[in-house]
C-alpha positions in Angstrom: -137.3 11.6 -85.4 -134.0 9.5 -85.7 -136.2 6.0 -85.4 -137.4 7.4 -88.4 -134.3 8.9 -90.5 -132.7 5.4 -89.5 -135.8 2.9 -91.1 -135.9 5.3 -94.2 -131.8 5.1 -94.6 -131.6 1.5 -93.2 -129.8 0.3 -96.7 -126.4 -1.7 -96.7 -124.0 -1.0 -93.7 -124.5 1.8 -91.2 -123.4 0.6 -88.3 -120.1 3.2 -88.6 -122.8 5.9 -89.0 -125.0 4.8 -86.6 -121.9 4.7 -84.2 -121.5 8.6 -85.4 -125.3 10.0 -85.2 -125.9 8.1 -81.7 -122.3 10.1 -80.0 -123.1 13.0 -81.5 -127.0 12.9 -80.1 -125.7 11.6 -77.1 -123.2 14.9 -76.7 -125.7 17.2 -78.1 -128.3 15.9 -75.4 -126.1 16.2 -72.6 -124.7 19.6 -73.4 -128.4 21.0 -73.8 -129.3 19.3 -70.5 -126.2 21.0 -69.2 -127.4 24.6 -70.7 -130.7 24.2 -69.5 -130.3 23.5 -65.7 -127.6 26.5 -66.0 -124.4 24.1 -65.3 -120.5 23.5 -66.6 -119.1 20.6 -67.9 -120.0 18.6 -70.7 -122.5 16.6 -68.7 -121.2 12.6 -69.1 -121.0 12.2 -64.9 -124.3 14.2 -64.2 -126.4 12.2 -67.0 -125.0 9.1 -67.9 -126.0 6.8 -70.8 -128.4 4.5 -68.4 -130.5 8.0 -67.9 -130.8 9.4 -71.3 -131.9 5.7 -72.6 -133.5 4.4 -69.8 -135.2 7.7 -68.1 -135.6 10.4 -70.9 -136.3 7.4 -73.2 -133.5 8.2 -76.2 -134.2 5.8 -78.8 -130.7 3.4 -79.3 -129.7 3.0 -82.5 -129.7 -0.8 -83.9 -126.0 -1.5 -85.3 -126.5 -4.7 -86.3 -128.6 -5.6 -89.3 -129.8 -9.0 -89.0 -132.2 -9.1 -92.0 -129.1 -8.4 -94.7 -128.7 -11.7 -96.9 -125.5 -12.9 -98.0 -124.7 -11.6 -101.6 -124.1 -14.5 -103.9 -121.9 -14.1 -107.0 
């Protein structure tokens, strides 16, 4: 679903949002992972960035754009 929200909303500069939507994914992840197995804590020591992008397969928002030309005046 965000792969998707960030191709259709892909226009001009997004990497500050981008920055903004993957934390707050990232911390709504964790704490639901935290919920779920019944533990405390906000989670950032028992599931690190490496296993939500690299074992639960969280897609990692681009923040560069390389295909944006330079405006010409």
């Amino acid at each position: 679903m965000i792969r998707g929200w960030a191709n259709y909303f892909n226009q001009g500069q997004v990497s500050k949002i981008y920055r903004n939507i993957q934390a707050y994914t990232d911390r709504r992840l964790r704490s639901w992972l935290m919920r779920k197995h019944g533990k405390r804590g906000t989670g950032y020591r028992q599931y690190p960035d490496e296993y939500l992008y690299d074992i639960l397969g969280l897609y990692r928002l681009s923040l560069v754009r390389n295909d944006l030309r330079n405006a010409k005046a």
